[in-house]
N, C-alpha and C positions, 0 to 999 in steps of 0.2 A: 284685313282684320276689321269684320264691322261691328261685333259685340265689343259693346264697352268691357274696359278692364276693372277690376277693383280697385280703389284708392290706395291700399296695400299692396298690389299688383305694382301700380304705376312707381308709387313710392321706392321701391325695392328696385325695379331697374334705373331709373333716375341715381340713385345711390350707387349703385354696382357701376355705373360709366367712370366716376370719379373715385378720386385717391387722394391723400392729405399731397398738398405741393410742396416743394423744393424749402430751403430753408435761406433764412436771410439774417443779416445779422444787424441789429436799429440802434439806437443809442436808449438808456434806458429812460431817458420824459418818454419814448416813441411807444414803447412796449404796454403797456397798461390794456389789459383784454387780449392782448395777444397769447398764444398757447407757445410753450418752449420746445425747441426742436430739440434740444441737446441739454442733458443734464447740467446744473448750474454746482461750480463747488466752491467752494468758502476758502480766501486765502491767507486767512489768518485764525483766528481766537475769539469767538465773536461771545462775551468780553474779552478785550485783548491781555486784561490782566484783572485782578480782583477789585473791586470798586466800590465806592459809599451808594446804596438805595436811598439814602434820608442825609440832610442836616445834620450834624449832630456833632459827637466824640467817637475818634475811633480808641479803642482802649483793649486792655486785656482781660477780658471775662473774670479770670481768676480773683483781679484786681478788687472787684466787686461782689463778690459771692457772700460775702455779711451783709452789704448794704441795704440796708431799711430808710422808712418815712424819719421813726425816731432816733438813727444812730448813720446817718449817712457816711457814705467815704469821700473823703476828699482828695482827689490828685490835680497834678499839677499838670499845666497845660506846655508841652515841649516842644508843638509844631503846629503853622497853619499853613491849611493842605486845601486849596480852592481847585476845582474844576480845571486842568489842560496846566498843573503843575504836579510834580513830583519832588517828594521827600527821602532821600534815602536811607534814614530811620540807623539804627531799628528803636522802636518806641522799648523804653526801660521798664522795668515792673515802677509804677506808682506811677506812672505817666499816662497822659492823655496826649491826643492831638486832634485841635479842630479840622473838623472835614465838613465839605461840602458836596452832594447830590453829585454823581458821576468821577468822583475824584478816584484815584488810587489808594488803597489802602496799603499803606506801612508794615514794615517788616516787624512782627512783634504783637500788633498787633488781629486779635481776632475776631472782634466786636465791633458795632458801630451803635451807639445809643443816640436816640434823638435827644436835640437841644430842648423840646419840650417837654422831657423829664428830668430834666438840670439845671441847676443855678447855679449865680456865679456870687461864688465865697469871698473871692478878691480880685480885684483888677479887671475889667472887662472883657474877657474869655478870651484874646488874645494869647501870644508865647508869652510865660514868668504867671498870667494870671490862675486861679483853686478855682477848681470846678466841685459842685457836691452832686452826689449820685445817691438817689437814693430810693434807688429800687435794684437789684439783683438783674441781668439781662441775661439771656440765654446765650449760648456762645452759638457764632455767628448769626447771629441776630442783623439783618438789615446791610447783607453783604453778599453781591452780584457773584460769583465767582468767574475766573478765567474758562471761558469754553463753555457757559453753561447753557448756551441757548446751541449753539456751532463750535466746531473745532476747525482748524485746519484741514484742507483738503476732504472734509463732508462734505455730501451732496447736500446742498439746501434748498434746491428744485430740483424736482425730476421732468425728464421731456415729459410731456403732455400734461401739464400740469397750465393751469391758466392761470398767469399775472394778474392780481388783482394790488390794489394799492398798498396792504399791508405788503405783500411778496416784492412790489419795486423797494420799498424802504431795506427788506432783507438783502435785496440782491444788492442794493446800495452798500450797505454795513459790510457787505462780504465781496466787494471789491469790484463788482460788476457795471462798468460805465457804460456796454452794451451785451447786447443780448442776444442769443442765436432763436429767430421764433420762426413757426411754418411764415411763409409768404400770404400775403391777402390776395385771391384771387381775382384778376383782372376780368368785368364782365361787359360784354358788349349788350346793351340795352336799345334794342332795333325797333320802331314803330311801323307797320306797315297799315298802308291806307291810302287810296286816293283822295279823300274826304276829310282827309288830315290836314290842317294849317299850324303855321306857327305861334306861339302865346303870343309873343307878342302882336300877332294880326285880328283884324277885326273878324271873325267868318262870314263868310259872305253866304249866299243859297246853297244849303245840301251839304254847308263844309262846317267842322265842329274841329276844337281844340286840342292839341296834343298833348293832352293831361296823363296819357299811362305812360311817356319817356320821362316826365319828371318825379309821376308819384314811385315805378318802377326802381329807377335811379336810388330813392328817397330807399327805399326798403333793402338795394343790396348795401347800402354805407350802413341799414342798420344793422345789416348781419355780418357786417365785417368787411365788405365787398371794396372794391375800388370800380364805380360805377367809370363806363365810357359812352355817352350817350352819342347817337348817331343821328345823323341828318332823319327824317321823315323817306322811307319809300315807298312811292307809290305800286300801284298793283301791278306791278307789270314782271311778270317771270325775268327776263335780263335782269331787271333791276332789283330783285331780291336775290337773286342769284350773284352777281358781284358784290351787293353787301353781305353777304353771309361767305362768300370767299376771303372778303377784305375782312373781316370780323372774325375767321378760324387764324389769321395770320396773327393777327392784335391781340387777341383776346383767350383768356383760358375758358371762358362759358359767353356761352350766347344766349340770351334771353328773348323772344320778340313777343311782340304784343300785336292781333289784329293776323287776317288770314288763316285760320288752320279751321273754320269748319269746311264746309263740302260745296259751299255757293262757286256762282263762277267766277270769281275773280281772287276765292282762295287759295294763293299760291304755294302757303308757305309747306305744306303736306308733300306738292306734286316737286320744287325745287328739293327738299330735303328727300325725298328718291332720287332725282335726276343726279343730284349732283354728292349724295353722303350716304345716308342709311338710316331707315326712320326704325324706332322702336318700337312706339304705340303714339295715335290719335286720339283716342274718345276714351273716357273714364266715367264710370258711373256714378255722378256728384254732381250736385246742384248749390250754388252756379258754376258754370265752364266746366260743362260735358267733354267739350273737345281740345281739350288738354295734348298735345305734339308733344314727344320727347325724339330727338335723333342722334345725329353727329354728322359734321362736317369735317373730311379726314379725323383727327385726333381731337377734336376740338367737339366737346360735347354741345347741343343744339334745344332749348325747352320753349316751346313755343305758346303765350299765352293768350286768352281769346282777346277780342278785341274791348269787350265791356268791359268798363274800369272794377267794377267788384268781383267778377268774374279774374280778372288779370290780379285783382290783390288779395285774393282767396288763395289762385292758386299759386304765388308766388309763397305766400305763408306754408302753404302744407304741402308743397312738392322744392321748390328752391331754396328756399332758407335752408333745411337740411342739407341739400347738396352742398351750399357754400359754406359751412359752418363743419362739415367734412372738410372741405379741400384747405380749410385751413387746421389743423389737428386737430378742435374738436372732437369727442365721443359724446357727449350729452348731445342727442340732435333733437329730440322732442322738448318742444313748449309743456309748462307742467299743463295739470290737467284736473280738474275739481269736481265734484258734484254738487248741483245745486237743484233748488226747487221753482219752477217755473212760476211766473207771474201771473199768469193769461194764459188762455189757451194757444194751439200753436196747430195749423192744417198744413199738409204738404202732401208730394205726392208719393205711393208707398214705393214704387222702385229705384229710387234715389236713396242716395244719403245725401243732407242736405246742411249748409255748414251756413247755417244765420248768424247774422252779424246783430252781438248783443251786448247788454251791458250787464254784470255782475255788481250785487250789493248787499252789506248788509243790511239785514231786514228787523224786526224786534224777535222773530224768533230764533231759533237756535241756527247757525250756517247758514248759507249764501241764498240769493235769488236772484234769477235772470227774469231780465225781461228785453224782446226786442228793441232796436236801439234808434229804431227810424222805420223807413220803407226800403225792403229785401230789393225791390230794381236792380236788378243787376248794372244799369247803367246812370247808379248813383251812387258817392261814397262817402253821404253825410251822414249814411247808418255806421260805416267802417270809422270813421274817423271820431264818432261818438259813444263805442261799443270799445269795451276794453278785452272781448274774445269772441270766439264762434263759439254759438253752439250748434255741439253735434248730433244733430238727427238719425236715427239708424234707418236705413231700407228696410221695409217691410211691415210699417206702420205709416199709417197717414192722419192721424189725431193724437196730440198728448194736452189732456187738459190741465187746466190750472193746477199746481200741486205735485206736478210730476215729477222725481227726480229725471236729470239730466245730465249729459254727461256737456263740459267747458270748455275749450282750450283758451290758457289764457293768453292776450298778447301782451298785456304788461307787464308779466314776467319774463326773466330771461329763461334758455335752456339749462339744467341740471341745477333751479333752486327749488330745495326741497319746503312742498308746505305742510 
């Protein structure tokens, strides 16, 4: 296969290897961004019983249906009902009882007025003391009912639904100390390279820094992953061959960085035939043309080039989806915007080309991008200064200043709408 594939191409079998994973069950602090494997249901009354919204009096509507500024009612105060106690009434006609924000509301009554349309006629609004009212309130005015948000045995998540912090509070209210959610998938994160040293080492002649196993690493924990970073292998066929056997064993995906173009000491193409089943190598997109997807036995295999913006281009628009599948996800697209370019922008026309930009408002109406640094593929102070790609199409090689374009951003998540 020596014609390159399309990005769309590549993206679509990448997805098709993988499947949402097994389910696990965490405590709920653990769940927060997690997707639910298993419908969540309510095992109680969620209010569990009828409650005060406001401060106030709870009273009987009826009680007060004359009451005006000039001819108030006066009732008398027969219970105080504070928050995590219970009264068991029932409140009498001409009676009041002060309540408190989340309390129970009383048998009898079906109102709750606030204390800031009431005075007190005698006694300090305590039991024995007048209360005057004196404004008419609507019946059930300021009163939560039992079941009114959940009932008993309602779903109040459904699988595939993603936890967010409102939804722990819910799952909290409605009984859930843990959660059943897809599994975060385990990814092996392989560096290949003879030229490779460790961070913490000085480089010595010809040797440069293993910056794609940490920034690599960095990018599957953002997408949900549970990175497993691997020693440094050098170019040698045995030696990527037993990491990538030891790595289908560990790991639910494999990731590497470094060997998949056609030089001689690119191994990682000629191992992922020997020893699994490769899918596609070269993709038509700039940067990292030569994009590796395989599999080792069961164990999916994505191989990314060696340059660091090359390796964090195509980790964003080929892996991220994958993992963001394999854990229940369905939004797997970054939203995506149109803006108007800054400057001009040359490239070349058989490519699609994913520059690394920055999005801003501008004083006119919607966005503008402008490049974010220098395109190097073997620099990432444009990526790390750019809040998205922009997306170039094949088949143009000039868009001047003013062009609409099309974004993807990275400082959104997938499936927020703008």
């Amino acid at each position: 296969m020596s014609t390159p594939i399309t990005v769309e191409q590549a993206r679509e079998a990448a997805l098709s290897m993988v499947t949402p994973l097994g389910a696990e069950r965490v405590a709920l602090t653990e769940a927060l961004g997690r997707v639910l494997a298993a419908d969540a249901r309510s095992d109680i009354d969620v209010a569990p019983f009828d409650n005060s919204a406001m401060d106030g009096f709870a009273v009987r509507a009826a009680d007060l249906a004359s009451a005006t500024a000039e001819t108030p009612v006066i009732l008398e105060v027969a219970a105080d009902i504070p928050a995590g106690t219970w009264w068991d009434g029932p409140l009498a006609p001409g009676q009041a009882a002060r309540i408190m924000t989340g309390a129970p509301v009383p048998a009898g009554a079906d109102t709750v007025v606030m204390v800031e349309v009431t005075r007190t006629a005698s006694g300090d609004g305590s039991i024995g003391s007048r209360v005057a009212f004196a404004q008419a309130p609507g019946e059930g005015d300021h009163i939560r009912r039992r079941g009114e948000e959940v009932s008993a045995g309602e779903v109040v998540l459904s699988a595939g639904e993603v936890i967010g912090p409102a939804a722990v509070g819910l799952l909290a209210a409605t009984g859930h100390a843990t959660v059943e959610v897809f599994r975060r998938p385990r990814v092996a994160v392989i560096s290949t390279g003879s030229e490779l040293v460790e961070v913490g080492m000085a480089p010595g002649p010809g040797k440069i820094r293993n910056s794609n196993s940490y920034s690599l690493a960095a990018q599957v924990r953002a997408a949900g992953g549970e990175p497993l970073r691997y020693p440094i292998v050098h170019d040698d066929v045995a030696a990527i061959e037993a990491a990538f056997l030891r790595a289908a064993e560990e790991a639910d995906y494999i990731i590497t960085s470094g060997g998949v173009s056609v030089g001689d000491f690119d191994f990682v193409r000629p191992v992922l035939e020997r020893i699994g089943k490769l899918a596609f190598y070269k993709v038509a997109m700039r940067p990292g043309a030569p994009q590796t997807m395989g599999r080792v036995g069961d164990t999916p295999v994505f191989g990314l080039p060696g340059n660091p913006t090359s390796a964090y281009v195509g980790f964003e628009v080929f892996v991220r989806p994958v993992l963001r599948k394999m854990q229940g996800h369905t939004a797997l697209e970054r939203p995506r915007v149109t803006a108007r370019l800054a400057h001009d922008v040359r490239k070349r026309a058989e490519k699609r080309y994913y520059l690394r930009a920055r999005l801003s408002a501008s004083g006119a109406p919607g966005l503008e991008v402008e490049l974010a640094g220098s395109q190097s593929s073997a620099l990432l102070s444009a990526a790390h200064r750019g809040n998205c790609l922009l997306v170039l199409e094949a088949g143009e090689s000039h868009f001047s200043a003013g062009s609409l374009v099309e974004c993807m951003r990275l400082d959104i998540e997938e499936g927020v709408v703008l």
